[in-house]
C-alpha positions as a Markdown table, in Angstrom:
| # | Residue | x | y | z |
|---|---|---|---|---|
| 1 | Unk | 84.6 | 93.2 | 119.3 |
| 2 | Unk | 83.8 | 94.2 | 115.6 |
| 3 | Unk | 80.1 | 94.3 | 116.4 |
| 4 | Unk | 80.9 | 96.6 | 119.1 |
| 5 | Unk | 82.8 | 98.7 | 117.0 |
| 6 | Unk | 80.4 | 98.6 | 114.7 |
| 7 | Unk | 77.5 | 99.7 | 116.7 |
| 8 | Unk | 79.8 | 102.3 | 118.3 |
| 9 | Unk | 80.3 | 103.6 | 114.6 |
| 10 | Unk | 76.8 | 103.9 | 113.9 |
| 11 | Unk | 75.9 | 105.6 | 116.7 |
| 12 | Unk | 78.6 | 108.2 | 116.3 |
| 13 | Unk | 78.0 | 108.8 | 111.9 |
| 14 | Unk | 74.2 | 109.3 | 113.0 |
| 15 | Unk | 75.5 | 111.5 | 115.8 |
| 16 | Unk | 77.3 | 114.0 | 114.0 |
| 17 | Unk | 75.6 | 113.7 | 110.0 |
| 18 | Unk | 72.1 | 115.3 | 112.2 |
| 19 | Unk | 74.4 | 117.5 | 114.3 |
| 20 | Unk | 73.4 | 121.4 | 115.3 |
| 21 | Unk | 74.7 | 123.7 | 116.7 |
| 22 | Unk | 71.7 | 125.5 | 117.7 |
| 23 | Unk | 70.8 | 122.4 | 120.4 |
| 24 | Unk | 70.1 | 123.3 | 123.8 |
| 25 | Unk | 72.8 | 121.1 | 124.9 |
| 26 | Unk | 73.3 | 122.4 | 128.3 |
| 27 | Unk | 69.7 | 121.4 | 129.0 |
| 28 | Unk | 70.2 | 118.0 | 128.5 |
| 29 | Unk | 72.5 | 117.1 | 131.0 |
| 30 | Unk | 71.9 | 119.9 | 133.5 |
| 31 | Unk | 74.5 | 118.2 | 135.9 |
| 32 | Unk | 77.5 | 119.1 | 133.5 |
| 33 | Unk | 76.8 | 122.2 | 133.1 |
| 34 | Unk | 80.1 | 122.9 | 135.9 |
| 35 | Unk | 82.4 | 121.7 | 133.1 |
| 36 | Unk | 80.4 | 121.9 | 129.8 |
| 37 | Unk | 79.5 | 125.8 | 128.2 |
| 38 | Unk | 77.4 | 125.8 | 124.8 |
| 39 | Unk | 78.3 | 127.5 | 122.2 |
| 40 | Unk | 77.5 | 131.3 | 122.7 |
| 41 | Unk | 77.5 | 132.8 | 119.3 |
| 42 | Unk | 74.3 | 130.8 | 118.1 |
| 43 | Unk | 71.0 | 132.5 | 118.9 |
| 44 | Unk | 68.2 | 131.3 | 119.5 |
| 45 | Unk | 68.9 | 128.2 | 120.6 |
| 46 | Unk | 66.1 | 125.2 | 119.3 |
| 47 | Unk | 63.7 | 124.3 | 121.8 |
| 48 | Unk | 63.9 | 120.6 | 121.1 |
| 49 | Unk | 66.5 | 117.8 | 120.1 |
| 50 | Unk | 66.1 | 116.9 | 116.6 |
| 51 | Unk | 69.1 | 115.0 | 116.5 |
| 52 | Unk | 68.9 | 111.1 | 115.8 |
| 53 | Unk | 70.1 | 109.8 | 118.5 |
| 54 | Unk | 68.4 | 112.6 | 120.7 |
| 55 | Unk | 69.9 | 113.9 | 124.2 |
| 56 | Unk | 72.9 | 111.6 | 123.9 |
| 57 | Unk | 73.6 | 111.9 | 120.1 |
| 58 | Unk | 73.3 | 115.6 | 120.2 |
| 59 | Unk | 75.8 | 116.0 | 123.9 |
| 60 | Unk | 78.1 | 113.8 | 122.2 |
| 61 | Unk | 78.7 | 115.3 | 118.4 |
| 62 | Unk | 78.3 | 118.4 | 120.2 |
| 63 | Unk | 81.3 | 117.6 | 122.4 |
| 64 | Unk | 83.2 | 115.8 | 119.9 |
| 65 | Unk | 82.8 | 118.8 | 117.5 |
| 66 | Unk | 84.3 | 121.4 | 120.1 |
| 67 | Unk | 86.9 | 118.9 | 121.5 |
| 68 | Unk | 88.1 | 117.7 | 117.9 |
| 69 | Unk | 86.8 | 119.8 | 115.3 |
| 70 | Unk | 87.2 | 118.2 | 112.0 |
| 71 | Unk | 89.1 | 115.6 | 113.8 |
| 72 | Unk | 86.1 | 114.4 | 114.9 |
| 73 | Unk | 84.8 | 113.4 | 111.4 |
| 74 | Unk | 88.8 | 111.6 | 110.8 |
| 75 | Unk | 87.8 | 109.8 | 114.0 |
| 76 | Unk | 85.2 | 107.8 | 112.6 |
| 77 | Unk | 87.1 | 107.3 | 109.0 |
| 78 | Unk | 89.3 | 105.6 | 111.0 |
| 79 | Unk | 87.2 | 103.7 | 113.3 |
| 80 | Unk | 85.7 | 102.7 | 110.0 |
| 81 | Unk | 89.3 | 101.4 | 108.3 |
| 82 | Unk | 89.9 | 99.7 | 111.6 |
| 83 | Unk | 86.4 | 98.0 | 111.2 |
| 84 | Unk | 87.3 | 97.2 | 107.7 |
| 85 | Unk | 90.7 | 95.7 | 108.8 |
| 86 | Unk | 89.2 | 93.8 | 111.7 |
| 87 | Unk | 85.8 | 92.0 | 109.9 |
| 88 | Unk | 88.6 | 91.0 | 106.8 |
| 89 | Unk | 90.0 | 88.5 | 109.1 |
């Protein structure tokens, strides 16, 4: 399970330490766009992901961002204390 974690904490630090709000997020997963709306204020949007985990990095800090804010950013300090806690024992 801490490997998991782990991974899963990697994945989301590189996720939202390259994260812009200028993605064309909508474009990635044109499917969600029933229940997901970019963020309007930034214009132009950037022709291509330069985020590091591409598509999925990008949907997901982008998502994150707007569903927690800063919180987002206190999710993975914590998920990095748990981590700690767990690979101690």
């Amino acid at each position: 399970m801490a490997v998991a974690l782990l991974t899963a904490i990697v994945f989301l630090v590189a996720c939202l330490a390259t994260y812009d709000k200028a993605y064309p997020v909508s474009l990635a997963f044109p499917s969600l766009n029933q229940f997901y709306q970019p963020d309007q204020l930034v214009y132009p949007q950037n022709e291509t992901f330069a985020n590091a985990c591409g598509r999925i990095g990008a949907w997901t800090a982008d998502l994150l961002v707007h569903v927690l804010g800063v919180g987002a950013y206190l999710l993975v300090i914590g998920l990095v204390s748990l981590e700690i806690a767990l690979f101690r024992q």
